[in-house]
Residue, then its C-alpha position, 0 to 999 in steps of 0.5 A: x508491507x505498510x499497504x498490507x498494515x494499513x489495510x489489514x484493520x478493514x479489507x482482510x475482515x471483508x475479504x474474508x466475509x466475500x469468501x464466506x468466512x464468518x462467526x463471532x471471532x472475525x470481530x477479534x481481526x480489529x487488533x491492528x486498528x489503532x496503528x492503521x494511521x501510523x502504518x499510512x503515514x510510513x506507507x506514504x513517506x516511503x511512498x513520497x521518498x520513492x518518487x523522490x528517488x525516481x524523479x532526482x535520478x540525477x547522481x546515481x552511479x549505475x554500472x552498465x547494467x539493469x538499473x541504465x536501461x530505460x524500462x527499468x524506470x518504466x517498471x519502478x514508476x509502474x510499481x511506485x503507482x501501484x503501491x501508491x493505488x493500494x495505499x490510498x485503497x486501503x486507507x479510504x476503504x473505510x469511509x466508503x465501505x458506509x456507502x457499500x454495505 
């Protein structure tokens, strides 16, 4: 949710231009604008505390189930990464969208 926030001020407008959606009123998308800085930074503390949890696995009591098996670390540090990549996509889309368009 917070990769979707922080994205939302500059890549859905563009994604909607790729698709050839256009007009005066792609101008009003630019609503949540003011907050992407806020929603970066909760997106990259949950992304931290994520990667914290994962690396101290330590202490966690886990049943004889899921959460024992090595491939679910596998799948949560593929899925942290993936977050972590679509965060910090989002939050550099508009420095280097000048040198795109």
């Amino acid at each position: 949710m917070g990769a979707l926030g922080a994205a939302s001020c500059c890549v859905i407008p563009f994604a909607l231009f790729l698709a050839g959606v256009s007009g005066a009123w792609i101008g009003n998308l630019t609503a949540l604008e003011p907050y992407q800085p806020i929603f970066a930074g909760v997106s990259l503390a949950f992304i931290g505390y994520g990667g914290w949890r994962l690396r101290r696995k330590r202490g966690i009591a886990c049943a004889d189930g899921y959460c024992a098996t090595p491939q679910s670390d596998w799948i949560a540090k593929i899925g942290l990464w993936t977050a972590a990549t679509l965060v910090v996509l989002a939050v550099g889309f508009p420095y280097a969208a000048r040198y795109f368009l």
